[in-house]
N, C-alpha and C positions, 0 to 999 in steps of 0.2 A: 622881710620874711623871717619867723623864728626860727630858731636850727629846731631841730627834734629829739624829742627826749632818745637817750637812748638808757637800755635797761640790758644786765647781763645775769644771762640764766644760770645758774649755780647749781651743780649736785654737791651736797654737802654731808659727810661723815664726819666721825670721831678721827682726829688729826689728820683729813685730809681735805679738799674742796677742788671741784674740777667744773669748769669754764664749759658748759657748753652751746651757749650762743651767746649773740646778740641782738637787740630785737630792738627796735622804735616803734613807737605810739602812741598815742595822747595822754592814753589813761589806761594803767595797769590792772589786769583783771586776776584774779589766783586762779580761774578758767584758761588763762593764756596759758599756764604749765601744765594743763594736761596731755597735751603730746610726750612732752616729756617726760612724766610720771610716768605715763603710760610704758614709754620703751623702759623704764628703770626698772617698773614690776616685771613686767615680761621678763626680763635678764635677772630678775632675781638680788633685784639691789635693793640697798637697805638707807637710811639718813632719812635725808628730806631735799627739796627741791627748791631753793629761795630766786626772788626777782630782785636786784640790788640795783640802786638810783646809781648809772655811771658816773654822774656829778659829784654826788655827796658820800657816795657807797653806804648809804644806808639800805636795810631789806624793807621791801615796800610789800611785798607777796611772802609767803610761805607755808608751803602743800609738805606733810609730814608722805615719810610714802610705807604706807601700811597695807598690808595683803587683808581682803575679804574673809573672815572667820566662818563668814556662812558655809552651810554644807547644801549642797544641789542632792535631792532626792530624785531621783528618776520616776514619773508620771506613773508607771506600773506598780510601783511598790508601793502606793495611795490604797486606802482599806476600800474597797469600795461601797456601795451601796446595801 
């Protein structure tokens, strides 16, 4: 039986990087970090989010974490007909 990859979740900033999982898998997807993007925007964090090969510590993933510029216009204020 092979052992299983494992892979460690990274938040990454300018001089700093913080551990926050560890995860096993077959096969790494840049999908796999969006739980965690996800709480980073919410909180108002800035970097990026990398997947790093526990073996080699090389980055095999990396999701930048950037806020939506779009503007939501509310349905009433459409010009209408």
């Amino acid at each position: 039986m092979s052992t299983p990859v494992q892979y460690r979740v990274e938040h990454r900033q300018p001089r700093r990087s913080t551990t926050l999982g560890v995860v096993t898998w077959g096969k790494p997807s840049w999908r796999s970090l969006d739980p965690y993007v996800s709480r980073l925007l919410h909180d108002g964090e800035t970097g990026c989010v990398v997947l790093v090969d526990g073996a080699t510590g090389r980055v095999v993933r990396r999701r930048e974490l950037a806020r939506s510029t779009a503007t939501v216009v509310p349905r009433a204020s459409f010009p209408g007909p």
